[in-house]
C-alpha positions in Angstrom: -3.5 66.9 -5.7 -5.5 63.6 -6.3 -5.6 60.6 -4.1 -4.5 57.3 -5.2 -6.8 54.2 -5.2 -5.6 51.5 -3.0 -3.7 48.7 -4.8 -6.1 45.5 -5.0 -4.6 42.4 -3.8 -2.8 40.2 -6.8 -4.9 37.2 -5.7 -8.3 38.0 -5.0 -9.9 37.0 -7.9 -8.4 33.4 -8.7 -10.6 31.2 -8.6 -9.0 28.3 -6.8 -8.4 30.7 -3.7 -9.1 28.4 -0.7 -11.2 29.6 1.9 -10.7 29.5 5.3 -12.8 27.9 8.0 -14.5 30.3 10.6 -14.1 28.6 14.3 -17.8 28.9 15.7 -17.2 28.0 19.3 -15.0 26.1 21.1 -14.3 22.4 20.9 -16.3 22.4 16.9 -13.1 21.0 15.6 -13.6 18.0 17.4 -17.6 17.2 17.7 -19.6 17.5 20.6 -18.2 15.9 24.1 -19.3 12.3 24.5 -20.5 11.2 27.7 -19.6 7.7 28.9 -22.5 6.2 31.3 -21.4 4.1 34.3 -22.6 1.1 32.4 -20.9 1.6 29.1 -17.6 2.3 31.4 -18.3 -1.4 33.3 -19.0 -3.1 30.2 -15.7 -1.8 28.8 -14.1 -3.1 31.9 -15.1 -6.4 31.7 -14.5 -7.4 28.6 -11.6 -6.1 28.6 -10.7 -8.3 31.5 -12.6 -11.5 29.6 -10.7 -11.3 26.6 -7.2 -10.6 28.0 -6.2 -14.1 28.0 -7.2 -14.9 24.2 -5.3 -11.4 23.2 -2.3 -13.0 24.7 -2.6 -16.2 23.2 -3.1 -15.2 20.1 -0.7 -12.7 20.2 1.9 -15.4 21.5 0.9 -17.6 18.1 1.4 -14.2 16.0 4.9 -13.7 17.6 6.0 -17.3 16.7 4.6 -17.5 13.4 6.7 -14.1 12.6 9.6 -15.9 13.7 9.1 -18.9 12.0 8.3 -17.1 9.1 11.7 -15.5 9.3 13.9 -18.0 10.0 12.2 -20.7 7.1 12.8 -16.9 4.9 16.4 -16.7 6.1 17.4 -20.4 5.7 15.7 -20.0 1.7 17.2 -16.8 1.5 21.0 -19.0 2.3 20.4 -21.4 0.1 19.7 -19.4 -2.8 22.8 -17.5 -1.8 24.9 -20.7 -1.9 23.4 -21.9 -5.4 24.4 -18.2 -6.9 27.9 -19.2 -8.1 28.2 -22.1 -9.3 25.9 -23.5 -12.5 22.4 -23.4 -10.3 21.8 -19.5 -10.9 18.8 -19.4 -12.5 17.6 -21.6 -9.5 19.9 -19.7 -6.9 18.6 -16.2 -7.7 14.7 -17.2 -7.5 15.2 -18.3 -4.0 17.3 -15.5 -2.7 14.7 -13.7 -3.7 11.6 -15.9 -2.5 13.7 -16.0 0.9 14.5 -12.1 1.1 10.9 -11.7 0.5 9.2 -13.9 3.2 12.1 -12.6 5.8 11.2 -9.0 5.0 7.3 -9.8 4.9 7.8 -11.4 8.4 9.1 -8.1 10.2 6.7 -6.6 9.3 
C-alpha cells in the first residue's frame, strides 16, 4: 500500500496572494507612546483658554451666515417655484434650481 501526497493548497501560487502582517510587539500598530512634558501640557492649556473667545465668535458668524445662506436659498428657491407655471419657466426653473442649490450648500 502506497501513501498519498498531501493535496497542495489551490492558492498558493497566485501571485497576487496578500501577505499578512507579522505583529512584532505590542502597541507597533500604533507607533511608539508619546510623552507629553508639563510644558507642552501648559502651553496647550493656555491657548486653548486665549483663543476660546475668537472660536466662539467666529463660530457665532459661521452659524448666521449658514442661516442667511439658507433662507436668501429658500426665498430664491420660492420664487422660482412661483414663476414655474405660468410663461416665466425658462426663468422659473434656473432659480429653483440656483435656490435649491445654495439652501442645500448651506446645511452643509
Amino acid at each position: 500500500m502506497h501513501r498519498l501526497k498531501p493535496a497542495v493548497e489551490p492558492y498558493a501560487e497566485l501571485p497576487y496572494r496578500p501577505r499578512r502582517l507579522i505583529r512584532e510587539g505590542t502597541g507597533t500598530w500604533l507607533g511608539p507612546a508619546r510623552i507629553v512634558s508639563g510644558f507642552e501640557l501648559l502651553w496647550t492649556a493656555i491657548w486653548f483658554v486665549l483663543t476660546l473667545p475668537f472660536r466662539i465668535v467666529f463660530g457665532i458668524f459661521s452659524i448666521l451666515g449658514r442661516i442667511a445662506a439658507l433662507v436668501v436659498g429658500f426665498a430664491i428657491m420660492v420664487l422660482g417655484a412661483a414663476l414655474l407655471p405660468g410663461p416665466f419657466v425658462l426663468i422659473g426653473l434656473p432659480l429653483f434650481a440656483l435656490g435649491l442649490l445654495l439652501a442645500l450648500r448651506s446645511l452643509g
